[in-house]
C-alpha positions in Angstrom: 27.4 22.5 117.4 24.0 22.4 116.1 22.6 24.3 119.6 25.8 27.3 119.1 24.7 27.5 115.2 21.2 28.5 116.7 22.5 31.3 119.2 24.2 33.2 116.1 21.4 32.6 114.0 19.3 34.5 117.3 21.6 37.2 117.8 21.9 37.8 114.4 18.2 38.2 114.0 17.7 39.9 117.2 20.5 42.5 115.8 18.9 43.2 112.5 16.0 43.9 114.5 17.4 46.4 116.6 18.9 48.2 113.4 22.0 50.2 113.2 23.3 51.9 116.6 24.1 55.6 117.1 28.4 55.1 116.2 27.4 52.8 113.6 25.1 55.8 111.8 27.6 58.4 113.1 30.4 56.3 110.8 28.1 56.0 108.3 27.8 59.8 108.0 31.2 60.3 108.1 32.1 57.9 105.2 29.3 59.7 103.2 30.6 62.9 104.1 34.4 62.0 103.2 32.9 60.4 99.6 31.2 63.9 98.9 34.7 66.1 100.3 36.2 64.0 97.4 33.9 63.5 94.7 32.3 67.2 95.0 35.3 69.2 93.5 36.1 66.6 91.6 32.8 66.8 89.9 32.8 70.5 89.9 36.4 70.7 88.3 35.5 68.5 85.4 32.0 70.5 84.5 34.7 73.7 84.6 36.7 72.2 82.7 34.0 71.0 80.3 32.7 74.3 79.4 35.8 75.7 79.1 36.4 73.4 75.9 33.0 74.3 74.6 33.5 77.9 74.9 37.1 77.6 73.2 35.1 75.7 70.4 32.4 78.3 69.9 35.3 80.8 69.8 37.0 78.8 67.2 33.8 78.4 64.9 33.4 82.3 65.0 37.1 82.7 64.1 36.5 80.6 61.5 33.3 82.4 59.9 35.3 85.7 60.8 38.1 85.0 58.9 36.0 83.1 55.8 33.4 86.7 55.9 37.5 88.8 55.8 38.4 86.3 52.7 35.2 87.3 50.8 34.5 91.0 51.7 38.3 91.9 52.1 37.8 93.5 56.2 36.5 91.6 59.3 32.6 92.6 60.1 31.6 95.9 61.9 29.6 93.5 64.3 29.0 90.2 64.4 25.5 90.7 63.4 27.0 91.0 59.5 28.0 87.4 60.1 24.4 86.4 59.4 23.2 89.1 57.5 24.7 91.4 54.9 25.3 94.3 56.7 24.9 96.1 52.8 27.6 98.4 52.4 30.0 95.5 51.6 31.4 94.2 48.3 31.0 90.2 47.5 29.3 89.0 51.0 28.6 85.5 50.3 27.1 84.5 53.8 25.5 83.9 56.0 28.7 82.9 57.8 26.9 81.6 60.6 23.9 79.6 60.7 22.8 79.6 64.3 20.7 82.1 65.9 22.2 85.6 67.5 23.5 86.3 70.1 26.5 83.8 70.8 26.3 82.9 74.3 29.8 81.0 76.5 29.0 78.0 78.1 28.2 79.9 81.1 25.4 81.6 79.5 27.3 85.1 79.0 27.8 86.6 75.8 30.8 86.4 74.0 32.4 90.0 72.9 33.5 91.0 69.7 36.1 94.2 68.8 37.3 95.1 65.6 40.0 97.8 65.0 39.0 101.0 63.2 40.3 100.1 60.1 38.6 96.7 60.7 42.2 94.7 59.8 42.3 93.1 63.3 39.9 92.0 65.7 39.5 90.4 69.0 36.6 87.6 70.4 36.5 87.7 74.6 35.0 85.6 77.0 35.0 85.2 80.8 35.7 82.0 82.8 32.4 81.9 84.5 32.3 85.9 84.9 31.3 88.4 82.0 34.8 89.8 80.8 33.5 93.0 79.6 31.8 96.0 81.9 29.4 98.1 80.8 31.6 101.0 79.4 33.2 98.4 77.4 36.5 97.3 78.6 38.1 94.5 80.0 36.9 93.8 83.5 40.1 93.3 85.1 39.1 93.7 88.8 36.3 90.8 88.5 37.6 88.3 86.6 41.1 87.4 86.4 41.0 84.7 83.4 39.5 84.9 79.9 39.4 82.9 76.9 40.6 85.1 74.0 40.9 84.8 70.2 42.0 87.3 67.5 43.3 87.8 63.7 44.5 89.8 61.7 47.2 92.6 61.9 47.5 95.5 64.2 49.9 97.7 62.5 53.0 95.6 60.7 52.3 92.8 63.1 50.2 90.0 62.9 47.6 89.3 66.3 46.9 86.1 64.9 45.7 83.9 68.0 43.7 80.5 68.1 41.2 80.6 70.9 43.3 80.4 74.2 43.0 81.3 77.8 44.9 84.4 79.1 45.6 85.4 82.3 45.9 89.0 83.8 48.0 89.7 86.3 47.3 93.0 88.2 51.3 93.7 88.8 52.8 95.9 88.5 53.3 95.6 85.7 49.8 94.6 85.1 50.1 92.2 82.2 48.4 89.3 80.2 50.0 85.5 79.5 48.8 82.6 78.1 49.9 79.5 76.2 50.9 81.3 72.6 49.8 84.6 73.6 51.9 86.9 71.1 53.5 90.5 72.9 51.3 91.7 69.9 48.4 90.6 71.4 49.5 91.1 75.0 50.1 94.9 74.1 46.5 95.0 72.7 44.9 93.5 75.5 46.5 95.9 77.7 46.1 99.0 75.7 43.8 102.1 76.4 43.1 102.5 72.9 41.4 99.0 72.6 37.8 99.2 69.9 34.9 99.1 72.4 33.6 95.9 72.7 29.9 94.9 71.6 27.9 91.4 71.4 25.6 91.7 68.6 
């Protein structure tokens, strides 16, 4: 017993010497290439997901110091620049509304866009899933980026556009349309309408 004992005890030695063989790597790299297939999206999927959240927070906050600046000066801001400082040729601004710096950035380090209707009764906060939602000229970049995270007040006519921050999809069509989870037709028509305020960041 004592003499077979001894002959594991060698081979086992003489086998940790020797050190892994070429399958036993090659299965090695497969299991660690089947853990990272797995875990990778995974991963990926939840940071996503994460700044998706923040961004629908910062959206919130601004809605919130949009609607408090409405409250007090009786019209949403020309920019949201007035947030932080009195843009001077308003009535009973009791701000700043916002106390971090300018401009507001979405968690994927684009800026967040800001419309307000002519008569500055409505307006509209956009951002871009990953993607800046707004091109150049000012409208909605629909050919880019599919998804946005939208919020809005205030009435457009003799219908309200209140929206809590949300995501909305477009869907190219036709009809070309937006939906989301709450998503008013008020809002939907907005969205989708050529006479939408140009956009700005400030």
């Amino acid at each position: 017993m004592a003499i077979q004992l001894q002959r594991v005890r060698a081979a086992l030695a003489q086998k940790r010497q020797e050190g892994l063989t070429l399958i036993e790597l090659l299965a090695v790299v497969v299991i660690l290439a089947v853990i990272a297939a797995i875990a990778v999206p995974v991963v990926s999927n939840a940071v996503d997901q994460s700044k998706k959240s923040a961004t629908l927070s910062t959206l919130g906050t601004l809605q919130g110091a949009i609607e408090h600046y409405y409250f007090d000066v009786g019209k949403y801001p020309s920019s949201l620049n007035d947030l932080t400082t009195s843009p001077g040729n308003v009535n009973n601004w009791n701000g700043p509304y916002m106390q971090q710096s300018k401009p507001y950035l979405d968690s994927w380090g684009n800026y967040i866009y800001y419309a307000v209707g002519s008569n500055k009764k409505y307006y509209i906060l956009v951002a871009g899933e990953g993607n800046t939602p707004v091109t150049p000229s000012g409208s909605l970049d629909t050919t880019n980026n599919s998804k946005f995270l939208v919020a809005a007040g205030g009435m457009n006519g003799n219908q309200s556009i209140g929206q809590q921050p949300t995501e909305v999809t477009y869907s190219p069509g036709p009809p070309a349309s937006y939906s989301g989870t709450g998503v008013n037709g008020n809002l939907t028509a907005l969205l989708a309408s050529n006479n939408l305020p140009s956009f700005s960041y400030n």
